[in-house]
N, C-alpha and C positions, 0 to 999 in steps of 0.2 A: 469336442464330443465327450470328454472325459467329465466336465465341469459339469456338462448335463446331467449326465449321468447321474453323478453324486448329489446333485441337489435337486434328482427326483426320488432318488433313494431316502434323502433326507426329509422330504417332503411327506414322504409313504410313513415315514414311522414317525411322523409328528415332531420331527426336530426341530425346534425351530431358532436361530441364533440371535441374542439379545444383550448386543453390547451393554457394557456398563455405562448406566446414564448419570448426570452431573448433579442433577435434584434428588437424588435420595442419598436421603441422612445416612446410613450405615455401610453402603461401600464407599464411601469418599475418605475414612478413615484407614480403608486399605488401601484405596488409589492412591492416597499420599506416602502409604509405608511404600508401595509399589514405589511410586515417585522419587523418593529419596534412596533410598536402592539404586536403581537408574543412575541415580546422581553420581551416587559414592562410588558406583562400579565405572561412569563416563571418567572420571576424576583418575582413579585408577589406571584406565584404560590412557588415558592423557599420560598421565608419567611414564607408564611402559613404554606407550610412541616413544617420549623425548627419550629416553635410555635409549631404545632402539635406533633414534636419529643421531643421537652424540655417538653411538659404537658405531653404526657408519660410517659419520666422518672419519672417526680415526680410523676405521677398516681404511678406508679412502687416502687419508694420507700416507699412513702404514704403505700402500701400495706404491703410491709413487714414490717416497722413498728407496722401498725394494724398487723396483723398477730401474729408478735413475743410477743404484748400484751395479747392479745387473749390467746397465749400458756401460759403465765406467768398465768394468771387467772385461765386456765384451769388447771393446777399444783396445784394450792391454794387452789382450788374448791375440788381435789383430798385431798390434804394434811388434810384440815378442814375436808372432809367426813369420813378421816381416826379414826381422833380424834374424831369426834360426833360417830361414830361405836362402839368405844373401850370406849366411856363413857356409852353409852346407853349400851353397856355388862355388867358393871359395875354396872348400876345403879340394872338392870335387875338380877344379880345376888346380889346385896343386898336385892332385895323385897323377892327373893325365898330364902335366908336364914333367912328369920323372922330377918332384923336390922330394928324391927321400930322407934328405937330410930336413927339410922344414918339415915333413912327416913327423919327422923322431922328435922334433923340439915341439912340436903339435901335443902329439902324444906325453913326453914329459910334462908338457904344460897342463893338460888334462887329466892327466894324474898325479902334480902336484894343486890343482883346486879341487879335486874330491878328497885329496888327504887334508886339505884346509877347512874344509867344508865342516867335513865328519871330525874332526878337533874342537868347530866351534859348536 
């Protein structure tokens, strides 16, 4: 409805649209400056794609490397919780069999590696 519109509007005030044709001598000298514009700018437009295709991929790889880190970590993360688990059972069932002597060598032992620790 809209297109109607406009191009009865256009029609009333004697508009009327008149591509540029191929047989006349004087605009084909702009069509060509037109043309190679076109060109230089498609050319242009081609290198910024590949820039933008080449940061991509390393966007891309960059990722799966972070990524495959990440998993590595999160493995560690598992594996260390496993062993803080199975100590703190450990320690928990020494307190509940009354070892208060393995207590106290616990404890010196736990306080002779954070004095090792903080030395190195």
């Amino acid at each position: 409805m809209l297109v109607l519109v406009a191009s009865s509007s256009m029609r009333r005030s004697n508009y009327s649209y008149q591509p540029l044709s191929q047989n006349v001598p004087g605009p084909s000298s702009m069509q060509d400056d037109l043309e190679q514009e076109n060109e230089r700018q498609a050319e242009e437009l081609k290198h910024k794609i590949g820039a933008l295709k080449s940061l991509t991929i390393d966007i891309g790889n960059e990722v799966r490397y972070q990524d495959k880190l990440i998993r590595g970590i999160d493995d560690d993360m598992d594996r260390t919780g496993g062993f803080l688990g199975n100590t703190m059972a450990k320690v928990l069932r020494l307190r509940k069999n009354g070892g208060n002597k393995h207590m106290c060598y616990m404890f010196l032992f736990i306080l002779f590696i954070k004095e090792c620790s903080s030395v190195i």
